[in-house]
C-alpha positions as CSV (number, residue, x, y, z in Angstrom):
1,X,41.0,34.7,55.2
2,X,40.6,38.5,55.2
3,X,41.6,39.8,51.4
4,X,44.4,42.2,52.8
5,X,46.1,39.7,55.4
6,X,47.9,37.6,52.3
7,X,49.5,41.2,51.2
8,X,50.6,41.6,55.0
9,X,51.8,38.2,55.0
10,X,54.3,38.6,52.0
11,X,55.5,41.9,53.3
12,X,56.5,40.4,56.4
13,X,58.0,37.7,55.2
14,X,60.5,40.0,52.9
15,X,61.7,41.1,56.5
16,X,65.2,39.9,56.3
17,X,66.6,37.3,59.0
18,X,68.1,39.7,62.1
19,X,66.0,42.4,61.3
20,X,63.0,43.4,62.7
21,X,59.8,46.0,61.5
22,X,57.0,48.0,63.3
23,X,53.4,46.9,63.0
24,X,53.0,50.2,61.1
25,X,55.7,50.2,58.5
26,X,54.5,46.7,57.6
27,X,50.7,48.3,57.0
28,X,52.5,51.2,54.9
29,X,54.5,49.0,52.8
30,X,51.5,46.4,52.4
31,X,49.8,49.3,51.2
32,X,47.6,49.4,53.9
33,X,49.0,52.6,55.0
34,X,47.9,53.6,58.9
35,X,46.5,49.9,59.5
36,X,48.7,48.9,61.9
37,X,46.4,47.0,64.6
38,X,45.3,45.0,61.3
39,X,48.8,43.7,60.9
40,X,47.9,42.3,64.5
41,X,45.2,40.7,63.6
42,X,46.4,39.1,60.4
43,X,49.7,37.6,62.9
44,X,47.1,36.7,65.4
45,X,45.0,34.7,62.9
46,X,48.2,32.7,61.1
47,X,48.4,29.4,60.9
48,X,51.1,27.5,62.9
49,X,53.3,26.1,60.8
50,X,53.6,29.3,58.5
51,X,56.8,30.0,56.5
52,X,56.0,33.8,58.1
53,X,58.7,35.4,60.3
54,X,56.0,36.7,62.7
55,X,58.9,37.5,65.4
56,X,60.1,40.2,63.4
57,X,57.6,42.5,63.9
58,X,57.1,44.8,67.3
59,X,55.9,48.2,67.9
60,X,56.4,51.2,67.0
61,X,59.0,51.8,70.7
62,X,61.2,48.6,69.5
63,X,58.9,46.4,71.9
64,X,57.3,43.3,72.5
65,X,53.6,43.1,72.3
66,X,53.1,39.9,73.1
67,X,52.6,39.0,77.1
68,X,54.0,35.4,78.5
69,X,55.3,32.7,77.0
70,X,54.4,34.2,73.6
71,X,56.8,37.3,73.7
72,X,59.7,34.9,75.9
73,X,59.1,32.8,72.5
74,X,59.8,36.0,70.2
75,X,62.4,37.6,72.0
76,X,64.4,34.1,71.8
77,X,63.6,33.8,68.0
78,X,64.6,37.2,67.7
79,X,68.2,37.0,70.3
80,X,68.7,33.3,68.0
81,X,68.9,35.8,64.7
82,X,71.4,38.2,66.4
83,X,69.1,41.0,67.3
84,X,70.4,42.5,70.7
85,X,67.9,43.6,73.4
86,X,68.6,47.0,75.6
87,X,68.5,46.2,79.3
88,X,65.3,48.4,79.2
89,X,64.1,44.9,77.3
90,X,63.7,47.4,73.8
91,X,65.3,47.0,70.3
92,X,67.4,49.8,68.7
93,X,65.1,50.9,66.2
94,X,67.5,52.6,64.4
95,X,70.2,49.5,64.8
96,X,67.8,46.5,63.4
97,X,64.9,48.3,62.1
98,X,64.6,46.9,58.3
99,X,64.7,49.6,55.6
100,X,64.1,48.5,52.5
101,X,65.9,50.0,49.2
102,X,63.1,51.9,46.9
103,X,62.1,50.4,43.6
104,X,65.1,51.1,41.2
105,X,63.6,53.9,38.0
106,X,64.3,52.1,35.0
């Protein structure tokens, strides 16, 4: 397995049920900051079986990459969690888009 795909791994999986994330922000919070297509690869090489909540993540319009069966498969994962789909078949960014809270200072 490529060294960085574990980090992109646990990042996604900290994406919260009926939420979703861009490719990017997932690079950028993996540390992996303007990496985006890598967080592709690293969902295009997981396992099946993976306890990874792959469907949460789109692009950077609030879209589907996947073609076929694959994205019909994501967008019901995704309508199953309660995230709503605009009739232009794009997510509200700024509706579902997970942001998470900053490290608290101690």
């Amino acid at each position: 397995m490529h060294p960085d795909y574990e980090r992109i791994y646990v990042t996604i999986q900290r994406v919260p049920r009926g939420r979703v994330a861009t490719y990017g922000q997932i690079a950028e919070l993996a540390g992996l900051p303007g990496r985006a297509r890598q967080v592709g690869y690293a969902l295009h090489a997981l396992p099946g079986g993976a306890p990874v909540p792959w469907q949460r993540v789109l692009n950077a319009r609030g879209e589907i990459s996947l073609p076929g069966h694959a994205g019909d498969r994501q967008r019901a994962l995704l309508t199953a969690e309660g995230v709503e789909f605009k009739d232009d078949g794009r997510i509200d960014l700024g509706e579902y888009q997970w942001r998470p809270r900053p490290p608290r200072r101690r």
